[in-house]
Every structure is written in structure tokens, then in C-alpha cells.
N, C-alpha and C positions, 0 to 999 in steps of 0.2 A: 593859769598853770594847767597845762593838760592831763590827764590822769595818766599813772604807770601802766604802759598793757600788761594785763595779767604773763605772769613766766609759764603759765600754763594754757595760754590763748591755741598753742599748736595743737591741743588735745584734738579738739575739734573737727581737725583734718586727719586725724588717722581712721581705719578703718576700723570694725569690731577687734578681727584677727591681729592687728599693727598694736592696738590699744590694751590688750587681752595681754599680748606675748611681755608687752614693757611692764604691765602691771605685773605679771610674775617677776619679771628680774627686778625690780622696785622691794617685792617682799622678802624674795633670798635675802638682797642687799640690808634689807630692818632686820631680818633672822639671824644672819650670822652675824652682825655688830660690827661695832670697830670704828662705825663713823661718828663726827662728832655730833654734840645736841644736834646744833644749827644744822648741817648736815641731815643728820634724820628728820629735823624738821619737813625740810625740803625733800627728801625722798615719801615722807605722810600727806605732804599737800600732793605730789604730783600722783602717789596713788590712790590718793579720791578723787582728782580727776579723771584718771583714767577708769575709775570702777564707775562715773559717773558718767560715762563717754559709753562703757561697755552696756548699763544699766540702758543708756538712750537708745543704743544700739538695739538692743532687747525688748524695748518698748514698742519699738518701732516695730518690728519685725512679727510683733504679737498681734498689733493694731491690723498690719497686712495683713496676717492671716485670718482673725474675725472679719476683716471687711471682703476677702473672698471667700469665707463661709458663706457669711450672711446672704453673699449676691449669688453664691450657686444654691442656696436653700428658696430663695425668691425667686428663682427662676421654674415656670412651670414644666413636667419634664413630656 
């Protein structure tokens, strides 16, 4: 039996800003209510994915910059 792919496998491919912007309307959408459990379920899971997609994003982007510190401070001037 194969495994279900995650509902949230497309996180992945979006960019910080793609991933950023859906995560805010994710949270309107839990703020102002209305939807059901299941419903908010699923709008909770897909915004940790996407905080989790933004956070990578963020990680990333920290890493690049320590590792071009680090090589313009190694570099003798």
C-alpha cells in the first residue's frame, strides 16, 4: 500500500513571499471563524506548513549570509 502524499507536499515549492502571503490569509480565515472543526483543522495544519516553509526560508537565507561574512572577514584586505 503506498503512503498518502502529504495535502501539504506543494508547500515546498512556493517561494518565502507565495508561502508568507497564504499564511496570512490562512490566519484571517481561523480569526474571523465560521468554518467548521474539520475545516479549521485543515486550515492549522496548512499554516504550519507554511510557517514551516517561511521559517526554512529564513534559515536559509541567515546561513547565506554568515557564510558571506565569514569569507569576506577571511579574506586578507
Amino acid at each position: 500500500m503506498a503512503a498518502k502524499p502529504s495535502v501539504n507536499a506543494d508547500v515546498r515549492d512556493l517561494s518565502y513571499e507565495q508561502a508568507r502571503a497564504e499564511l496570512t490569509q490562512v490566519v484571517q480565515k481561523l480569526e474571523t471563524g465560521g468554518a467548521t472543526l474539520e475545516e479549521s483543522l485543515a486550515l492549522w495544519e496548512r499554516g504550519e506548513a507554511l510557517a514551516d516553509a517561511c521559517q526554512a526560508w529564513l534559515d536559509g537565507a541567515r546561513k547565506k549570509l554568515e557564510a558571506a561574512r565569514a569569507a569576506r572577514e577571511s579574506t586578507p584586505e
